[in-house]
PATORVO-521754 format. One record per residue (C-alpha): residue number from 1; residue in three letters; x, y, z. Coordinates in steps of 0.2 Angstrom, whole numbers. Layout:
N
<node n="NUM" res="ALA" xx="X" yy="Y" zz="Z"/>
...
This chain:
255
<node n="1" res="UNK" xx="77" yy="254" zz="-210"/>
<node n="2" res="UNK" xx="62" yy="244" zz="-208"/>
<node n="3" res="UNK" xx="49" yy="254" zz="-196"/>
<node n="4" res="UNK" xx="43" yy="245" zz="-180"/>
<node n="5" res="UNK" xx="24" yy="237" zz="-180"/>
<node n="6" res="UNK" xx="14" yy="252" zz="-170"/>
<node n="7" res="UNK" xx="-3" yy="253" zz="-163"/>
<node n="8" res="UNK" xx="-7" yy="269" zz="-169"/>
<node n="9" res="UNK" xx="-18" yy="278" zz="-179"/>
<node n="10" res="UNK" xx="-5" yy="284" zz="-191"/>
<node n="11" res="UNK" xx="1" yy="266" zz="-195"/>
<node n="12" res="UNK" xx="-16" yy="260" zz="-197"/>
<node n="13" res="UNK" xx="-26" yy="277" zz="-207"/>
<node n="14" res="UNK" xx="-19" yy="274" zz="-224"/>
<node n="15" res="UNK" xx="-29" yy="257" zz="-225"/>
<node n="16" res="UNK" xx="-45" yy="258" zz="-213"/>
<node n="17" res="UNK" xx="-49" yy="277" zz="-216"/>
<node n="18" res="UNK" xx="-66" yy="279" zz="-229"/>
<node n="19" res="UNK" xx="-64" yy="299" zz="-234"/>
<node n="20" res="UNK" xx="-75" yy="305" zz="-221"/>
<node n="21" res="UNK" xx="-69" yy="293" zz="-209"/>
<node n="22" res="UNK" xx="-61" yy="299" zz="-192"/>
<node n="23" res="UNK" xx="-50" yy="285" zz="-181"/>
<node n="24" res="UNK" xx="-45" yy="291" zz="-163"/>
<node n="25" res="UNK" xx="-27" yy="289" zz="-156"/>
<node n="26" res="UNK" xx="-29" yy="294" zz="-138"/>
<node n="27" res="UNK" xx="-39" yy="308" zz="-139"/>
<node n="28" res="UNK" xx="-34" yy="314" zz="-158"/>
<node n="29" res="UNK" xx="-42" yy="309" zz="-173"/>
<node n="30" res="UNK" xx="-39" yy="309" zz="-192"/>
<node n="31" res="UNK" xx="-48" yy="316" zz="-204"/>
<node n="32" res="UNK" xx="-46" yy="317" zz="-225"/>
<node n="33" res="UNK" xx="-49" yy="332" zz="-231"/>
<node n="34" res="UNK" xx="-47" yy="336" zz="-252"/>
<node n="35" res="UNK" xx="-30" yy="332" zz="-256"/>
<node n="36" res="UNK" xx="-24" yy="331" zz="-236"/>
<node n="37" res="UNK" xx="-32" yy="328" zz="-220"/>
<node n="38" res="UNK" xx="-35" yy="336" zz="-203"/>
<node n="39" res="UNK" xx="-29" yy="331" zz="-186"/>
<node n="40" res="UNK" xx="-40" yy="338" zz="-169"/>
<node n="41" res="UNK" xx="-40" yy="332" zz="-152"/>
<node n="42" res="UNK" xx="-48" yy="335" zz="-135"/>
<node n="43" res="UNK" xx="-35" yy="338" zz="-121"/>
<node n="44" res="UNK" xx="-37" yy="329" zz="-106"/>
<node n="45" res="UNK" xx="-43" yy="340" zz="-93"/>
<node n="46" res="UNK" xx="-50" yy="353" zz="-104"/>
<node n="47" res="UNK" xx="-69" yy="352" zz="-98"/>
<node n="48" res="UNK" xx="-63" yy="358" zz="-83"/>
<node n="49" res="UNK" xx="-49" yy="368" zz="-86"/>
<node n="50" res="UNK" xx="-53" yy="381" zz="-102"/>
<node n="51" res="UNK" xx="-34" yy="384" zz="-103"/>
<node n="52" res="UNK" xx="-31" yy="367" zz="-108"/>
<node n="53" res="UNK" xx="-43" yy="367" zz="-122"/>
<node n="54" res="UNK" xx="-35" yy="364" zz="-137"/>
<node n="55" res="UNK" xx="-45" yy="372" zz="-154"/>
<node n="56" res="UNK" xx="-30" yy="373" zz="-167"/>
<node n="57" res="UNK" xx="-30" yy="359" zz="-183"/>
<node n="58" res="UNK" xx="-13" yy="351" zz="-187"/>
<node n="59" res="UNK" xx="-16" yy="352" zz="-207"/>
<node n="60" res="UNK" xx="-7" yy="337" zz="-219"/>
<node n="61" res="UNK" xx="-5" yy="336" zz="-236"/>
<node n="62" res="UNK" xx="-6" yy="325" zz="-247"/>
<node n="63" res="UNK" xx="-14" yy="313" zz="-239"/>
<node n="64" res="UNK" xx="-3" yy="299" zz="-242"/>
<node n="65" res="UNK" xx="9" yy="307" zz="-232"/>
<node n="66" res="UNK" xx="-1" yy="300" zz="-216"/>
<node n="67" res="UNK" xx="8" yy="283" zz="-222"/>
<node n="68" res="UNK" xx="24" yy="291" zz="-221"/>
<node n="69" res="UNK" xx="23" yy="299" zz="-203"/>
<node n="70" res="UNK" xx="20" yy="281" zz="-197"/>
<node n="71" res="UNK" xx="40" yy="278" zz="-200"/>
<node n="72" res="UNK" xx="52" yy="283" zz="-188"/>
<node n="73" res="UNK" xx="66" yy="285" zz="-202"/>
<node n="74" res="UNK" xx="59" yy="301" zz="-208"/>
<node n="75" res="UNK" xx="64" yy="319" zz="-203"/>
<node n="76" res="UNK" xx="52" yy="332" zz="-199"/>
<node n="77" res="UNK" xx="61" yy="349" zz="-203"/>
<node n="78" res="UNK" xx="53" yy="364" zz="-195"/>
<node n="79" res="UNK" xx="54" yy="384" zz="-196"/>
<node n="80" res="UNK" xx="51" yy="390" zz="-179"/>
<node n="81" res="UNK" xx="35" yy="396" zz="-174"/>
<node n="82" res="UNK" xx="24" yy="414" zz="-174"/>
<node n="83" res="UNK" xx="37" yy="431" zz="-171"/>
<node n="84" res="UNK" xx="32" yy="447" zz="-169"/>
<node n="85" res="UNK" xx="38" yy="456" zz="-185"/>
<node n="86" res="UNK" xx="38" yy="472" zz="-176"/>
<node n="87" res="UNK" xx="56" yy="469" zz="-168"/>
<node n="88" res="UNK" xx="71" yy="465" zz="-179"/>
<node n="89" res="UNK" xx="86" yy="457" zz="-175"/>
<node n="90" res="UNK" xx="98" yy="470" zz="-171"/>
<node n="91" res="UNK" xx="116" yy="469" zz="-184"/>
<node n="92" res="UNK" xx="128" yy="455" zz="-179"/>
<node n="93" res="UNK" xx="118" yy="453" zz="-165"/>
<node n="94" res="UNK" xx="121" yy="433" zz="-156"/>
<node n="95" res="UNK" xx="110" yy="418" zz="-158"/>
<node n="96" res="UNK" xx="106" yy="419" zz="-137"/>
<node n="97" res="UNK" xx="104" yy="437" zz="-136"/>
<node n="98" res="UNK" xx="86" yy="437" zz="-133"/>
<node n="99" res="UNK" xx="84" yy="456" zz="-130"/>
<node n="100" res="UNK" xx="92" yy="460" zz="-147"/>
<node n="101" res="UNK" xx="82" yy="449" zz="-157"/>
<node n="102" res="UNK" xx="64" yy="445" zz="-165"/>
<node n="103" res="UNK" xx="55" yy="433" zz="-152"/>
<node n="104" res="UNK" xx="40" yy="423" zz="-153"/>
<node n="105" res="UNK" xx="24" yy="431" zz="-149"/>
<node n="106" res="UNK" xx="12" yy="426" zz="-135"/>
<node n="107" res="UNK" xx="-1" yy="420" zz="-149"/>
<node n="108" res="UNK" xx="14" yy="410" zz="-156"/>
<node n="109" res="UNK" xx="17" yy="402" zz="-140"/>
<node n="110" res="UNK" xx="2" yy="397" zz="-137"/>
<node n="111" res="UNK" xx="0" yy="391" zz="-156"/>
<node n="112" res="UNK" xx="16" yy="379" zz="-153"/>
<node n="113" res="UNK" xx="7" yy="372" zz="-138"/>
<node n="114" res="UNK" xx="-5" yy="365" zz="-148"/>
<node n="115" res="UNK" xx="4" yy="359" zz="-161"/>
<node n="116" res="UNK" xx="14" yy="350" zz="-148"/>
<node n="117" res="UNK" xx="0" yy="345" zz="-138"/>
<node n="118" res="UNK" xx="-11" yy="339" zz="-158"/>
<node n="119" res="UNK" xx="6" yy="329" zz="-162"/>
<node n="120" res="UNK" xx="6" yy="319" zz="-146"/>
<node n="121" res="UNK" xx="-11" yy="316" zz="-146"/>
<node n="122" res="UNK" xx="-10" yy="308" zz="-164"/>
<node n="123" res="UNK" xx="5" yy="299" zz="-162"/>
<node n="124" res="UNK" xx="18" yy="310" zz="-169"/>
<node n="125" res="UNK" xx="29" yy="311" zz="-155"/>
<node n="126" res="UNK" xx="49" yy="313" zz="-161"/>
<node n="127" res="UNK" xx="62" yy="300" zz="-157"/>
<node n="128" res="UNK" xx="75" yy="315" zz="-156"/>
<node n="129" res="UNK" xx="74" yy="333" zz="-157"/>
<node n="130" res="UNK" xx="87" yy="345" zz="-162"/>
<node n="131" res="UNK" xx="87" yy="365" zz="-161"/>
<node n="132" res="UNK" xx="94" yy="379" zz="-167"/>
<node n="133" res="UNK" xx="100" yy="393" zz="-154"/>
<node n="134" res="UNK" xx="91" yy="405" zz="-156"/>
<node n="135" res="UNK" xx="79" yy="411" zz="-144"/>
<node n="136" res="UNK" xx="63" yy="410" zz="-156"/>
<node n="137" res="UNK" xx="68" yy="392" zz="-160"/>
<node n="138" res="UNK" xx="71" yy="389" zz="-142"/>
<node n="139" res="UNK" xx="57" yy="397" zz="-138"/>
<node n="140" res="UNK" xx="47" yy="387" zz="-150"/>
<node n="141" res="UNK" xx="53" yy="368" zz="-142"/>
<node n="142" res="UNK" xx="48" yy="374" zz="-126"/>
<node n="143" res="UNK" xx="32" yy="379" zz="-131"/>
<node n="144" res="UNK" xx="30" yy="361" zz="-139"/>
<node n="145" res="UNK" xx="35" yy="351" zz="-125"/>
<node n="146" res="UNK" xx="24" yy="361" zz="-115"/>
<node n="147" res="UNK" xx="11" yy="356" zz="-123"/>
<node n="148" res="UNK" xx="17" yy="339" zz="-128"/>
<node n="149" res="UNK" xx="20" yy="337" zz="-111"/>
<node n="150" res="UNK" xx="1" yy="340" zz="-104"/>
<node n="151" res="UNK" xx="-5" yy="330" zz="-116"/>
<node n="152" res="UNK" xx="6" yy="314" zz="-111"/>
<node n="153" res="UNK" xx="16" yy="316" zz="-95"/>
<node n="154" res="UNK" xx="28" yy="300" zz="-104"/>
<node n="155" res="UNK" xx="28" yy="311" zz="-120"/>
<node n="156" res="UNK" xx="45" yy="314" zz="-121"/>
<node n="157" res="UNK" xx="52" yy="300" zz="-112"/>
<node n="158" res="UNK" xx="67" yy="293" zz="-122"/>
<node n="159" res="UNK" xx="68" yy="308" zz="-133"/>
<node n="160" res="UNK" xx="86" yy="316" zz="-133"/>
<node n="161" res="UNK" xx="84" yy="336" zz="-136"/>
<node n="162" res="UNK" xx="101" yy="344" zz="-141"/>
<node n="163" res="UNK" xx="106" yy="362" zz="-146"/>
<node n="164" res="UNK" xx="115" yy="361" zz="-163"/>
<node n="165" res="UNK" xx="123" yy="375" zz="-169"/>
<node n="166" res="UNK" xx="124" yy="369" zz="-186"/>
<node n="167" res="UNK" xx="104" yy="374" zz="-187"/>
<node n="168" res="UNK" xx="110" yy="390" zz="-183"/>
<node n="169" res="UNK" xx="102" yy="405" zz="-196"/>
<node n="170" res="UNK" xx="111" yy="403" zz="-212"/>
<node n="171" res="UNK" xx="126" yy="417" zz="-214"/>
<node n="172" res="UNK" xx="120" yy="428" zz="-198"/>
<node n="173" res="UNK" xx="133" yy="430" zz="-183"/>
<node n="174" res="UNK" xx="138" yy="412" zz="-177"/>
<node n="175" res="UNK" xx="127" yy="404" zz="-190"/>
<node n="176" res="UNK" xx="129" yy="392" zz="-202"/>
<node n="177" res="UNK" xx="142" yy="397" zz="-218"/>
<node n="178" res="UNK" xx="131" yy="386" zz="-228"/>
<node n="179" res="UNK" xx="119" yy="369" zz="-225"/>
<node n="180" res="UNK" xx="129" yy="356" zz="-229"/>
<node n="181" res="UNK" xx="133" yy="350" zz="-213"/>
<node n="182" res="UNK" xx="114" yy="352" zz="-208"/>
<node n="183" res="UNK" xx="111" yy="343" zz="-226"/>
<node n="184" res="UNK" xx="122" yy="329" zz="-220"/>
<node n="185" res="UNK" xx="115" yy="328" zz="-205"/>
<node n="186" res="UNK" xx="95" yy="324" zz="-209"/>
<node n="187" res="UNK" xx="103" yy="313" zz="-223"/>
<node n="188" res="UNK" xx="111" yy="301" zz="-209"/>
<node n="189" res="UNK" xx="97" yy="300" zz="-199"/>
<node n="190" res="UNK" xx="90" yy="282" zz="-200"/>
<node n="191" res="UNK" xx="80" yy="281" zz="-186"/>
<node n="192" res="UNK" xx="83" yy="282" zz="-167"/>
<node n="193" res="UNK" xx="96" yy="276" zz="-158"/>
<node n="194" res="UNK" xx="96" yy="260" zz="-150"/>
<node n="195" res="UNK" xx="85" yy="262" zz="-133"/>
<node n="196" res="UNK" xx="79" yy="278" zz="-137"/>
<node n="197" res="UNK" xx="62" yy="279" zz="-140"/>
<node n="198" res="UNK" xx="53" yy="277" zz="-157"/>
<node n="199" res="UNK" xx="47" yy="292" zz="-169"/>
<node n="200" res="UNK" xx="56" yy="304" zz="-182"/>
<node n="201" res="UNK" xx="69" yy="316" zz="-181"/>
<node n="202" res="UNK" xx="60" yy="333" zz="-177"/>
<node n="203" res="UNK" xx="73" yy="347" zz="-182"/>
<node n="204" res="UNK" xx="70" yy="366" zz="-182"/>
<node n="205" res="UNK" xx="76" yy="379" zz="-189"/>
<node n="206" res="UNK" xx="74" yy="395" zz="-200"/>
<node n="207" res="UNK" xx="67" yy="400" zz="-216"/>
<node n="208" res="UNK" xx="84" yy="403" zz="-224"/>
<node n="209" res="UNK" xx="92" yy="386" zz="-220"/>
<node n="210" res="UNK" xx="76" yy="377" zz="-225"/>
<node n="211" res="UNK" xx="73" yy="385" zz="-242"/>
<node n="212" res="UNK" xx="91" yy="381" zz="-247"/>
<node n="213" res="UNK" xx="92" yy="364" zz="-242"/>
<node n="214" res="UNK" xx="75" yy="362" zz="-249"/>
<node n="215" res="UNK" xx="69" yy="374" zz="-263"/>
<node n="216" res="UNK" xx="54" yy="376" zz="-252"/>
<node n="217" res="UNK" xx="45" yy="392" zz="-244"/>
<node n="218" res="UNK" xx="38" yy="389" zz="-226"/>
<node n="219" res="UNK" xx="26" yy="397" zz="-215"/>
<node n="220" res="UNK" xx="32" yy="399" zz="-195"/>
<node n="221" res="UNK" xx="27" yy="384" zz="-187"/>
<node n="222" res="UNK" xx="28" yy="373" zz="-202"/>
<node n="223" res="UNK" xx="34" yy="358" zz="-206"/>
<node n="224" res="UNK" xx="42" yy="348" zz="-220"/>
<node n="225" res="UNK" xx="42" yy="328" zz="-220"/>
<node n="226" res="UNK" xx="59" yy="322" zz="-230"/>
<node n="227" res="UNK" xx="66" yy="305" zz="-234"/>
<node n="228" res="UNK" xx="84" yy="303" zz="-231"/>
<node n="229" res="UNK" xx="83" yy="286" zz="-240"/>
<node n="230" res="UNK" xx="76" yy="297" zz="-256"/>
<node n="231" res="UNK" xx="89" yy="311" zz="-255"/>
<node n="232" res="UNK" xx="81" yy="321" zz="-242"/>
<node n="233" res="UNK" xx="65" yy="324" zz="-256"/>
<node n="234" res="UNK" xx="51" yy="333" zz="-249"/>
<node n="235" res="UNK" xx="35" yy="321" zz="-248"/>
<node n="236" res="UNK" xx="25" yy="333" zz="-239"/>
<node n="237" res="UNK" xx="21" yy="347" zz="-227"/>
<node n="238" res="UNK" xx="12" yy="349" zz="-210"/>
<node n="239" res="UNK" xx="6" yy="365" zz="-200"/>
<node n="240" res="UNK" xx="-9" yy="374" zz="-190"/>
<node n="241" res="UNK" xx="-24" yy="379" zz="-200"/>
<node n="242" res="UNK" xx="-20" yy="394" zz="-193"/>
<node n="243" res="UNK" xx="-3" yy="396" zz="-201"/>
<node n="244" res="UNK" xx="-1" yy="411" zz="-211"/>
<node n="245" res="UNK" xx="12" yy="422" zz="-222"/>
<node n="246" res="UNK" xx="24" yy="433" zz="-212"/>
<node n="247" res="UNK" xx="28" yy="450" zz="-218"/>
<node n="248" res="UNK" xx="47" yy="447" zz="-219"/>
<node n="249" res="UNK" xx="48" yy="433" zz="-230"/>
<node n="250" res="UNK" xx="29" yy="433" zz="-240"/>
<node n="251" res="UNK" xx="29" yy="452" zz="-246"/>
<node n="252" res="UNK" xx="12" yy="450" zz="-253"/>
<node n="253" res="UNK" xx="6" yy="446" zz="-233"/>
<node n="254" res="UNK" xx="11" yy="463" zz="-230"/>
<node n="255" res="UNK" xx="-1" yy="469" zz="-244"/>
């Protein structure tokens, strides 16, 4: 699929950007940095109103990555944000019992609503999102849209958001036996449906899931940029400068 001509910075980075060169989308720019780049943004009503204020960094690399998020034919497959560690989910407990479960943190929430807000703001808004039930991915998409949201009342217009079981923590009570069906699933995926609007497919998930279907270990909050069209290969990664190791699936974080 051939992606639409857009006026955005991500379309137009790749061939205008010198290295230390910033080009604005809204009120996000674009900045390289070594073998990736940096976005930032200033969220409208922020000078005013300090809980707007947005002082995360969506991180990229490589760089020629930024090429690749201009298409809408791509899928964006994300582990769900920060969770307090503290808390384990209780045996055979259910994807939607929220009480019996690890959770997102406050600091986490607040992290996914900037890195919603710093993908609206730099033209990364998804043409459809889908979620796995558990409460921290839940969680996690409504922290995003939040943010996403404040940034861009419009945001999300046009954007379906569906529950998909299939997402569902690999082998845990009601989860996925194995990844095939969410394998299958990002490998269709060639763009949005007709009158829905433009941008990849944002899926998120767990750790478990991703790592099998990608051979790659992910920090909460990060995401993987895969080609369908190439086998669902991994051609890069994004997250929060602040992203970090967890101490359930990093042991040396725990060091």
């Amino acid at each position: 699929m051939t992606p639409p001509l857009r006026s955005t910075v991500l379309a137009l980075a790749c061939a205008l950007l010198p290295v230390a060169a910033a080009a604005q989308s809204m009120s996000g720019a674009v900045v390289r940095d070594g073998d990736g780049g940096r976005m930032t943004m200033v969220m409208p009503g922020s000078e005013t109103d300090p809980d707007r204020a947005v002082t995360e960094e969506l991180t990229f690399a490589p760089w020629a990555t930024l090429g690749d998020l201009a298409r809408d034919d791509v899928v964006l497959l994300m582990r769900h944000g920060p969770t307090d560690w503290s808390m384990r989910d209780a045996s055979n407990v259910a994807p939607t019992d929220c009480a019996n479960q690890r959770i997102m943190t406050d600091a986490g929430k607040r992290q996914m609503y900037e890195l919603g807000a710093l993908m609206v703001a730099n033209d990364l808004v998804p043409g459809r999102i889908v979620v796995s039930d558990w409460c921290r991915n839940q969680e996690t998409l409504e922290a995003m849209r939040a943010g996403m949201l404040d940034a861009d009342a419009a945001a999300l217009d046009g954007v379906p958001i569906e529950t998909m079981s299939e997402l569902n923590l690999l082998l845990s009570l009601q989860g996925a036996p194995d990844v095939a069906a969410m394998r299958d699933f990002i490998a269709a995926w060639d763009g949005p449906a007709a009158g829905d609007a433009d941008g990849p497919l944002l899926v998120i998930s767990h750790f478990t899931n991703i790592q099998e279907l990608t051979d790659e270990t992910v920090f909460e909050g990060q995401m993987l940029l895969l080609d369908p069209d190439r086998g669902n290969r991994v051609l890069g990664m994004l997250r929060l400068a602040s992203a970090a190791p967890d101490v359930g699936h990093f042991p040396e974080a725990s060091e």
